[in-house]
C-alpha positions, 0 to 999 in steps of 0.5 A: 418651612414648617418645621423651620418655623418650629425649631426657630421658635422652640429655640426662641422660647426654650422648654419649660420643666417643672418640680414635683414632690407629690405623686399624681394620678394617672392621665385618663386615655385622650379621645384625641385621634392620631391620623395617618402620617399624610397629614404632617401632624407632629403625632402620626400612624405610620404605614405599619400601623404604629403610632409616632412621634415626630422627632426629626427630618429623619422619620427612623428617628420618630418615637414609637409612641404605642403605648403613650399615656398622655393626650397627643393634642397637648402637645408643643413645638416637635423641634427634633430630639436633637436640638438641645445638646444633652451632654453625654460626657460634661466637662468641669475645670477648677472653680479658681480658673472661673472665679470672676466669670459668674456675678455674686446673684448666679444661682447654681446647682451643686452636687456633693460627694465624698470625692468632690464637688460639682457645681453647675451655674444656671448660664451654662446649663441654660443651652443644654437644658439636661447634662448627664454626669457621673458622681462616683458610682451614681449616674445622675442626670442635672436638669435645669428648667428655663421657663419654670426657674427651676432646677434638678438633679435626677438618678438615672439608673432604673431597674438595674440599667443606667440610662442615658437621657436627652430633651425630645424637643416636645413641651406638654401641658395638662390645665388639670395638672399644677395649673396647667403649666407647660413643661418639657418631655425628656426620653432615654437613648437606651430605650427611647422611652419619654419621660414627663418631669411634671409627674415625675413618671415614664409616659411611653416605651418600655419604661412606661410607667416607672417613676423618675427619682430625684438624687437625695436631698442632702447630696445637692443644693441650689445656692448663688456664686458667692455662697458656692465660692466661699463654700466650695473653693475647690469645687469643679465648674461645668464647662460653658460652652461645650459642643455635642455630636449627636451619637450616629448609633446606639443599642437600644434595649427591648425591655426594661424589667420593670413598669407598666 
């Protein structure tokens, strides 16, 4: 009942992300304590003595969270990591086919290339929170942040790997950090590694500690409907309504070759 109360309102609420451009220090070690997994609590030692995360009904899917830079009291919700569709292969059709779905005042997140345009209106990334797209040779990941207003398009190659990222089903918070505001926690299915976009940083796994980088500037843009239509008429339109199965295996990596 208690993780149907959770998802219920995780699902309700959404999760929240939030845009960083400065670099932010590193989060002190929380005096919070993990207790046994006995205690149901969403953060746990396991029978191996390993700390984890709650992450679903199926404790093989928990994050191994051993080197976990944040306070585990702060955070939110534990809604299964599964819960928002993060698409793998997104799906796009010509602009002309959708040109009067969207009003004039829908924002958009557009990302340019030499080969085409990708253009993704905020309605249709809303229940997916995070698609994974391919630009040519650059992997990208589009994110767009429902309580925060916010919006953006990350790299997802780090040290020499390319990742594929999902939402954790987690919302932190830090009152010391841009005012406290809450946000999401994104992790990698290569490494299982979480990511905070508040500080733009991996807080766990192999990866802890590595920065996340955002695709250059100049490659996307955030504009409404009617400015995307009459400046990219041949522009492709992220699919709505696409449905995702969540992968039933994965090869996980051990190490990352870079970070802390």
């Amino acid at each position: 009942m208690r993780r149907f109360l959770l998802t219920l309102l995780g699902a309700l609420l959404m999760l929240g992300c939030f845009k960083s451009e400065e670099q932010l220090p590193e989060i002190e070690e929380s005096p919070c304590e993990w207790p046994d997994a006995e205690s149901n609590s969403l953060f746990y030692v396991d029978a191996a003595g390993d700390q984890r995360l709650w992450a679903g009904e199926d404790s093989s899917t928990h994050f191994l969270a051993n080197n976990f830079s944040l306070d585990p009291c702060k955070l939110h919700y534990g809604i299964g990591r599964e819960l928002f569709p993060a698409l793998i292969e997104t799906k796009f059709q010509a602009l002309s086919d959708v040109i009067t779905r969207y009003p004039d005042h829908e924002r958009c997140i557009v990302v340019k290339s030499s080969v085409d345009t990708k253009i993704f209106p905020y309605s249709v990334l809303q229940p997916h929170e995070l698609v994974n797209i391919q630009v040519g040779s650059q992997s990208l990941m589009v994110v767009y942040c429902f309580l925060a207003d916010l919006a953006a398009v990350y790299k997802r190659n780090y040290c020499g790997r390319n990742l594929t990222f999902a939402v954790s089903g987690y919302t932190y918070y830090d009152e010391d950090i841009k005012d406290g505001l809450e946000s999401f926690i994104l992790w990698d299915r290569d490494t299982e590694s979480l990511w905070w976009p508040i500080t733009n940083r991996a807080i766990s796994g192999p990866y802890r500690g590595v920065d996340m980088e955002k695709h250059e500037s100049q490659n996307w843009d955030i504009l409404t409907w009617s400015e995307v239509v009459e400046q990219y008429p041949y522009g492709k339109v992220m699919r709505s309504g696409q449905s995702f199965d969540p992968p039933e295996t994965w090869t996980l990596v051990g190490e990352a070759g870079c970070g802390g």
